[in-house]
C-alpha positions in Angstrom: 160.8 177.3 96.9 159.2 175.3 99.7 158.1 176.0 102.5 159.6 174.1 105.8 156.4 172.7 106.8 155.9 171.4 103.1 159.0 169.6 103.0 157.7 167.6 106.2 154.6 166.9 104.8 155.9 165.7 101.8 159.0 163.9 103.1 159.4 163.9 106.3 155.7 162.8 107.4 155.7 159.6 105.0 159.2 157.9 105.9 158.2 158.4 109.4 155.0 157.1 108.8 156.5 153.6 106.6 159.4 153.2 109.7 156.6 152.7 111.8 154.8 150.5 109.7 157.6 148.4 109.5 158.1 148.0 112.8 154.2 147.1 114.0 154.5 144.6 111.0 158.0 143.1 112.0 158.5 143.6 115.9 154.6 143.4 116.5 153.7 140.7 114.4 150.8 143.0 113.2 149.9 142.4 109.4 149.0 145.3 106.9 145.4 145.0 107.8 145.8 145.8 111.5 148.8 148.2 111.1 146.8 150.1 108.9 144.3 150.6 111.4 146.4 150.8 114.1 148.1 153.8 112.1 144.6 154.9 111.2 145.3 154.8 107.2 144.4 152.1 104.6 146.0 149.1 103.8 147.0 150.2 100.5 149.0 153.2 101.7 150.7 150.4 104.2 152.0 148.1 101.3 153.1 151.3 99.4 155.3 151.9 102.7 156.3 148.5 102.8 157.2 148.2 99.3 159.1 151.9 99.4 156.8 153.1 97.3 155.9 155.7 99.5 157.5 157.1 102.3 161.3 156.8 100.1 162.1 160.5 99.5 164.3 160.7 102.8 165.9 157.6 103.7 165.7 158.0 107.9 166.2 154.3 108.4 170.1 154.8 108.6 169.8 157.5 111.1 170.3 155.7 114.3 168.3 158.2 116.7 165.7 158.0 114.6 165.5 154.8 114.0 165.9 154.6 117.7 162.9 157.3 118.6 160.8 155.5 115.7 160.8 152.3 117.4 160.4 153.9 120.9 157.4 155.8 120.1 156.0 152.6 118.0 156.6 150.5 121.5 154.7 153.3 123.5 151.8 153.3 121.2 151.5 149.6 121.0 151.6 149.0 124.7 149.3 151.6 125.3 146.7 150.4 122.7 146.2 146.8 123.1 143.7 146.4 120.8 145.3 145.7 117.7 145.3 142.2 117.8 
């Protein structure tokens, strides 16, 4: 059996991680180059996320708080890190 904080890393951590790749590529006009710097990962992991590749063991984009919190946090980030362009 796993422990909780497994099941985060393994899960949780990567379909938060592709929500907010989606969003910096979508809503901030970022490509897959930037986001991944922006997110601090490569670009490969970003088209993984993109494609659902990665990040698709827990589908959180249905969940509208998260969704909601996902794209909050990703604004928050952005505004306070102009440098990604």
């Amino acid at each position: 059996m796993s422990a909780p904080c497994e099941v985060a890393v393994k899960c949780v951590l990567p379909a938060v991680r592709a929500m907010i790749a989606k969003e910096l590529m979508e809503k901030h006009h970022m490509k897959q180059v930037q986001a991944a710097r922006f997110m601090r990962v490569s670009q490969p992991a970003i088209s993984l996320y993109r494609r659902k590749i990665r990040g698709k063991a827990i589908d959180l984009e249905n969940d509208e708080d998260v969704s909601r919190l996902i794209s909050q946090m990703t604004e928050a980030l952005v505004k306070n890190n102009s440098s990604h362009k």
